[in-house]
C-alpha positions in Angstrom: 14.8 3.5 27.1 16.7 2.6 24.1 17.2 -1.1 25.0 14.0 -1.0 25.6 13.2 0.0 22.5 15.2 -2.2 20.6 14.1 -5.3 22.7 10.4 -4.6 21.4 11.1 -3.8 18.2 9.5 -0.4 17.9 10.7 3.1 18.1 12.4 4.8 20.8 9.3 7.5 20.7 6.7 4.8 21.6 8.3 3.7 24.6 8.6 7.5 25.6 5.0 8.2 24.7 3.9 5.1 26.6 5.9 6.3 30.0 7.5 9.4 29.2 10.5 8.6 31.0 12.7 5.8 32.7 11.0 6.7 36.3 7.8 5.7 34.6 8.6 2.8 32.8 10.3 1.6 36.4 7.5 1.8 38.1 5.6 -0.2 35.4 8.4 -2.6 36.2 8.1 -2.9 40.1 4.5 -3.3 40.2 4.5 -5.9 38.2 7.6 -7.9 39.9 4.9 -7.7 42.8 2.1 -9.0 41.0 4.7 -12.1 40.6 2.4 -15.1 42.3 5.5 -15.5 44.8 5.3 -17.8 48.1 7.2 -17.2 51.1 9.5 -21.1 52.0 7.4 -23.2 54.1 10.4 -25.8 54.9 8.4 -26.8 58.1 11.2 -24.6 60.2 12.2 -20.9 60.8 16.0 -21.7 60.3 14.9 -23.4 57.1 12.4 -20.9 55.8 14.8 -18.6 56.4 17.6 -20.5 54.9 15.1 -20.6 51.7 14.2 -17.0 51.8 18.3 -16.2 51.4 18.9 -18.2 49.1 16.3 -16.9 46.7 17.9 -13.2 47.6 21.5 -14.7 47.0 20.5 -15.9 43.9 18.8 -13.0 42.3 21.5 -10.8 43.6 24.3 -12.4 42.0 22.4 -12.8 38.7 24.0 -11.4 35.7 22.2 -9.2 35.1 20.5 -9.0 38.3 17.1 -7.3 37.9 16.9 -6.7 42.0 20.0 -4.5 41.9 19.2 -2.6 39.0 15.9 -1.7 40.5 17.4 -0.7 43.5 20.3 1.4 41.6 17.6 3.4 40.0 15.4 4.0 42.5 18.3 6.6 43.9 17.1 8.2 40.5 13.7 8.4 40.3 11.3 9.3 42.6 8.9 7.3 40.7 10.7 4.2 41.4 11.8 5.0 44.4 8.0 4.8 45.7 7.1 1.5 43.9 10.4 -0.4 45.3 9.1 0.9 48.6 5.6 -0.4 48.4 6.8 -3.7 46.4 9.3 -4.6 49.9 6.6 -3.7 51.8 4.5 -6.2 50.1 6.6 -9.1 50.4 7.6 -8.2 53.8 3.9 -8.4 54.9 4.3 -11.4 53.1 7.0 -12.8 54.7 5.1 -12.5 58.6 3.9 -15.9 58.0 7.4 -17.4 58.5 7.5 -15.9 62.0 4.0 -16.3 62.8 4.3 -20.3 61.8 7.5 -20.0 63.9 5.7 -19.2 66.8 2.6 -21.8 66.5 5.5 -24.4 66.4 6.9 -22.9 69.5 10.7 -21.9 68.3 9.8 -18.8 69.5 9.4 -17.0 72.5 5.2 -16.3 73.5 5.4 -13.0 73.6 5.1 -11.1 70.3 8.5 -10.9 67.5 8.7 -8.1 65.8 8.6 -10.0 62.4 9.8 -7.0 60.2 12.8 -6.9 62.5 13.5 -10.7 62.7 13.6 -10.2 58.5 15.5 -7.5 58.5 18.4 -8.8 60.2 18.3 -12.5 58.5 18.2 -11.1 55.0 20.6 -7.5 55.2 24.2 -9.5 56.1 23.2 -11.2 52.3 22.6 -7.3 50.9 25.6 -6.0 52.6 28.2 -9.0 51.0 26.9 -8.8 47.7 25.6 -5.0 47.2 27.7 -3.2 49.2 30.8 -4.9 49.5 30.2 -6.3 45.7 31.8 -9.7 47.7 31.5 -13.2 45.7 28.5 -15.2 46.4 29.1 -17.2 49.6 27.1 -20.6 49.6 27.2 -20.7 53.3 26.0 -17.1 53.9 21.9 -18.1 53.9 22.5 -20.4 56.2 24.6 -18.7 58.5 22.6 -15.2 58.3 19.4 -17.3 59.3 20.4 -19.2 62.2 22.2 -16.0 63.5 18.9 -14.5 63.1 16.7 -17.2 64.8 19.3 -17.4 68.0 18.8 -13.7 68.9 15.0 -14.2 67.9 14.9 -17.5 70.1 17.2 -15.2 73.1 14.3 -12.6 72.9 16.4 -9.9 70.4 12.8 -9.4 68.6 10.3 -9.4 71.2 8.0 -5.6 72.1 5.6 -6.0 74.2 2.0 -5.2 73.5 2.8 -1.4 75.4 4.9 -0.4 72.9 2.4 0.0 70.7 3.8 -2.8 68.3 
């Protein structure tokens, strides 16, 4: 809040009056990172798309200093936060459908209906487990590969449900 503060140029007690606390001013933060007039790639491919899609999360991950991982260190702190980040992935999750859904009107992938979280889930995490988790150094081949591992097991069938399962 104090950085905060100073970055302004006001007082420390009118950042606190405006949100009382960090959780506050967080969630300030987060909903307006998803007001952010953001695109999902349209590379004319899923591989590529996807390819796109990691390297804008490489990128803001290994940003010094990154915004995402600050968010995501401070959610564990505030409930506040916690609830925005939450409904901000959300958001560009929904958002990110349209890659698989253009993926199958070009026919990459199977008929029957992907479970497009899923599919986005496992392109994206290998670059949040390298660079969060195990802090590694920013791989330039890692988008690539985490996206074509992800459309082989989509194209095999890893991410079909059928329509029974409620899905």
């Amino acid at each position: 809040m104090e950085g905060v503060a100073t970055r302004a140029g006001v007082h420390r007690a009118t950042v606190y009056r405006r949100w009382r606390d960090v959780g506050g001013l967080l969630v300030d933060v987060i909903d307006a990172a998803g007001e952010i007039d953001w695109q999902p790639p349209d590379t004319g491919s899923l591989r590529g798309d996807l390819t796109a899609l990691n390297q804008e999360i490489q990128e803001a991950l290994v940003l010094q200093p990154s915004f995402a991982i600050a968010l995501m260190a401070a959610s564990f702190h505030s409930e506040q936060a916690a609830r925005a980040q939450t409904r901000l992935w959300t958001d560009r999750y929904t958002q990110c459908e349209l890659l698989v859904e253009r993926a199958v009107e070009r026919g990459e992938l199977p008929a029957q209906h992907t479970d497009a979280r899923s599919l986005l889930i496992a392109a994206t995490a290998p670059l949040y487990h390298q660079l969060v988790l195990l802090r590694a150094d920013p791989d330039p081949r890692l988008p690539g590969r985490a996206a074509e591992a992800a459309v082989l097991a989509a194209a095999a069938g890893a991410f079909s449900v059928r329509r029974e399962e409620g899905v």
